[in-house]
C-alpha positions as CSV (number, residue, x, y, z in Angstrom):
1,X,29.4,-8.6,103.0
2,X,26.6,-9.4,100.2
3,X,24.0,-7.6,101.7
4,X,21.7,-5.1,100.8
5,X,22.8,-4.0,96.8
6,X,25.0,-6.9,96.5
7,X,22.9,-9.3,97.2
8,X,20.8,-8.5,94.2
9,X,24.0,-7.9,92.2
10,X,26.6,-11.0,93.4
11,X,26.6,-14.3,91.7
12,X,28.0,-16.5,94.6
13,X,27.6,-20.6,94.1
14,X,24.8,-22.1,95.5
15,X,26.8,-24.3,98.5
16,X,24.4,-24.2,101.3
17,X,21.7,-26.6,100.5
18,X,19.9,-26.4,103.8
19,X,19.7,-23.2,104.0
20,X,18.6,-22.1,100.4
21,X,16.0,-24.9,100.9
22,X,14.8,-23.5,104.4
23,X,14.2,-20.0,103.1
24,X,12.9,-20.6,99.9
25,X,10.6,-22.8,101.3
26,X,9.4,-20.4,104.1
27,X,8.9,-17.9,101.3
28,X,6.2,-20.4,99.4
29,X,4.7,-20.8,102.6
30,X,4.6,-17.4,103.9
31,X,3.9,-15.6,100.5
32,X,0.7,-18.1,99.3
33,X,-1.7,-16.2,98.4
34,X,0.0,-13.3,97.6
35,X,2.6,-14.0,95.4
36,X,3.5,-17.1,94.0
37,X,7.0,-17.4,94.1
38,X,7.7,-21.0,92.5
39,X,6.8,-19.6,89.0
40,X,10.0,-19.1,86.1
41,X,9.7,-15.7,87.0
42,X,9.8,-15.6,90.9
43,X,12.9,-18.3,90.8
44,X,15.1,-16.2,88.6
45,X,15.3,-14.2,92.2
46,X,16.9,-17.5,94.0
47,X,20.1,-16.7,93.2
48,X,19.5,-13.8,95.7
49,X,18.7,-16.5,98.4
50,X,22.0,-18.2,97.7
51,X,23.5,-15.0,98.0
52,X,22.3,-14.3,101.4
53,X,23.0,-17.8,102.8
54,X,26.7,-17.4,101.0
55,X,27.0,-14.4,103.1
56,X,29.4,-15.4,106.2
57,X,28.7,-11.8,108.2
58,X,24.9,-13.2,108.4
59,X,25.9,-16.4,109.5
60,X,22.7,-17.9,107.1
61,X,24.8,-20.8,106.0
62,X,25.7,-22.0,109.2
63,X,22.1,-21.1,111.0
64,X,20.2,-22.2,108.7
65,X,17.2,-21.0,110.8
66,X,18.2,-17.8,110.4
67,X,17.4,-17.3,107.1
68,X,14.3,-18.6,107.2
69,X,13.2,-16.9,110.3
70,X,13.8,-13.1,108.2
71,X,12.2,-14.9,105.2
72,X,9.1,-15.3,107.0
73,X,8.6,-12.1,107.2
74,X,8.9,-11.0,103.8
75,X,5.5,-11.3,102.6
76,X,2.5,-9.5,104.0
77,X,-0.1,-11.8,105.9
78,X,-3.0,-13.1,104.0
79,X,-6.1,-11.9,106.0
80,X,-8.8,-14.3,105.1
81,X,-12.1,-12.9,105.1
C-alpha cells in the first residue's frame, strides 16, 4: 500500500491515464484561487497523484472517480466576497 508516507516517497510509473488526469484536474479546479497548482513548482507533486492512482488497495486506478472525488476536497473553498 502507497499511502500516507509512501505516497510522497514511491516512484511508481505513471500507467493510469484517466485517473491521473481526473484528479489532477479536480485539483486545478477545486484549488483556483488558492493555489495554483499547474505551475513547475506545484507539478513536481504529480508524481504523488500517480502514486495514489498506482495504489491497488485504493482502487484509484480502476475508479477513476474515486480519486478525484478525495481530490476535491483537498483545497479549502474560495469564499467570494
Amino acid at each position: 500500500m502507497v499511502v500516507a508516507d509512501g505516497a510522497w516517497k514511491a516512484r511508481k510509473s505513471p500507467k493510469q491515464p484517466a485517473c491521473e488526469k481526473r484528479v489532477h484536474n479536480a485539483l486545478v479546479k477545486r484549488c483556483r484561487g488558492w493555489a495554483d497548482v499547474i505551475t513547475s513548482y506545484a507539478l513536481q507533486f504529480h508524481q504523488v497523484v500517480v502514486n495514489l492512482c498506482a495504489d491497488r488497495d485504493l482502487t484509484w486506478g480502476k475508479h477513476p472517480a474515486l480519486g478525484e472525488t478525495v481530490a476535491a476536497h483537498a483545497c479549502p473553498g474560495v469564499v467570494v466576497v
